[in-house]
C-alpha positions as CSV (number, residue, x, y, z in Angstrom):
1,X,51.5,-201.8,-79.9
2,X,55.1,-202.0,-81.6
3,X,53.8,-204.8,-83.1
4,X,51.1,-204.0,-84.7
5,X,51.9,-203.8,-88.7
6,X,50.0,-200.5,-89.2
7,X,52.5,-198.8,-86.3
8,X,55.3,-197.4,-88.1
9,X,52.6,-195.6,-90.1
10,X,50.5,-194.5,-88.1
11,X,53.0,-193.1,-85.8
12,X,55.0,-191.5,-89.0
13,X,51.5,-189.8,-89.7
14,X,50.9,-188.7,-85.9
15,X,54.0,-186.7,-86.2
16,X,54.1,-185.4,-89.2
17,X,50.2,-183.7,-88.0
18,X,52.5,-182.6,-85.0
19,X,55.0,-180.9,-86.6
20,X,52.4,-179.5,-88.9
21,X,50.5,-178.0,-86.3
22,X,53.4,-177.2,-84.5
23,X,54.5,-175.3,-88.0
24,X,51.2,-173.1,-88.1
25,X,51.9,-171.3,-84.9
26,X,55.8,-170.9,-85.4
27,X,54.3,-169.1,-88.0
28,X,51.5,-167.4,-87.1
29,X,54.2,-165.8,-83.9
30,X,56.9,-165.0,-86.0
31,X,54.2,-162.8,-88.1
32,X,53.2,-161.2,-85.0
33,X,56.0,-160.8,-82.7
34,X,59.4,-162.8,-83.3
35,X,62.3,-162.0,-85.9
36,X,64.1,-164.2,-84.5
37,X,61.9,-167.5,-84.9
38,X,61.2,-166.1,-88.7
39,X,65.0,-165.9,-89.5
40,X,65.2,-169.8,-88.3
41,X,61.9,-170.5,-90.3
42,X,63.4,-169.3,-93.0
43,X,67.0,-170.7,-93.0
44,X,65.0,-174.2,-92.7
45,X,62.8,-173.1,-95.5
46,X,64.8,-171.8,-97.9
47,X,68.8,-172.6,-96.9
48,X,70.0,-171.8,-100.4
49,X,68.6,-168.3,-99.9
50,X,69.1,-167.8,-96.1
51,X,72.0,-170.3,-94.7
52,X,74.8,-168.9,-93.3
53,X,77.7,-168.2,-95.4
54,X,81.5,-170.1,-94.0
55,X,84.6,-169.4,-95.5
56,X,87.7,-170.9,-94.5
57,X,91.0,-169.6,-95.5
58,X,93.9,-172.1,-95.6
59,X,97.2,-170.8,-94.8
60,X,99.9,-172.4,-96.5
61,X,102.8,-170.7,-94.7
62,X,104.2,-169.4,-97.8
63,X,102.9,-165.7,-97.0
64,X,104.8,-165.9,-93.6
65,X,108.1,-167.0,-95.5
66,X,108.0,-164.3,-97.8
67,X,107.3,-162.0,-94.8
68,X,110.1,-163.3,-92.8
69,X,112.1,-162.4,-96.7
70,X,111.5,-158.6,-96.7
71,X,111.4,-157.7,-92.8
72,X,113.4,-160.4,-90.7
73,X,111.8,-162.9,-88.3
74,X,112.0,-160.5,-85.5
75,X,109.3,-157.8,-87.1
76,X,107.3,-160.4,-88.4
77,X,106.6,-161.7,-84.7
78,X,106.7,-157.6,-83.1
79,X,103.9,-157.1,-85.7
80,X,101.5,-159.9,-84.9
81,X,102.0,-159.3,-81.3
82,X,101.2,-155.4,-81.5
83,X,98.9,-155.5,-84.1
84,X,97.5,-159.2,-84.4
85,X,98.4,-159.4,-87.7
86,X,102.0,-159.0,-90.0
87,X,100.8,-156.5,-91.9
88,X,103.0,-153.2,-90.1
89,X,103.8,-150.9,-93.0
90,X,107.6,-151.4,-91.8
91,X,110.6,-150.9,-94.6
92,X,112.3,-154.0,-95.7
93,X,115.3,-155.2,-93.0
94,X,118.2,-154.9,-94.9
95,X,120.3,-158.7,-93.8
């Protein structure tokens, strides 16, 4: 069978029908009964339109220096720890 020349073809065009039948009811539910299988019809469709946005944020360290600069090592680490984050509204330490 593998070695028959018209194979790959043939085979190529056998799944190709597949997934194009397989297509015509993802659609035909999603238009009756499933968001969810429209949203990842879509997103395959159309991913410039409906892909998922990621944004990473590098952290340089520099913002944790300056921190360190205007409230002292030890209210930088009390306000991630209470708050999860440096950002405590806390006067400058005075060194």
């Amino acid at each position: 069978m593998k070695s028959d020349p018209l194979y790959p073809a043939e085979f190529a065009e056998a799944c190709e029908l597949g997934t194009q039948n397989m297509e015509r009811i993802a659609v035909e539910r999603a238009n009756r009964k499933s968001d969810l299988l429209m949203i990842f019809m879509l997103k395959a469709r159309r991913p410039e339109v409906y892909r998922e946005l990621r944004q990473e944020h590098h952290h340089t360290g520099e913002i944790g220096a300056i921190f360190d600069g205007l409230y002292g090592p030890a209210a930088a680490l009390e306000a991630v720890s209470t708050n999860g984050h440096a950002g405590n509204g806390r006067e400058p330490a005075h060194r």
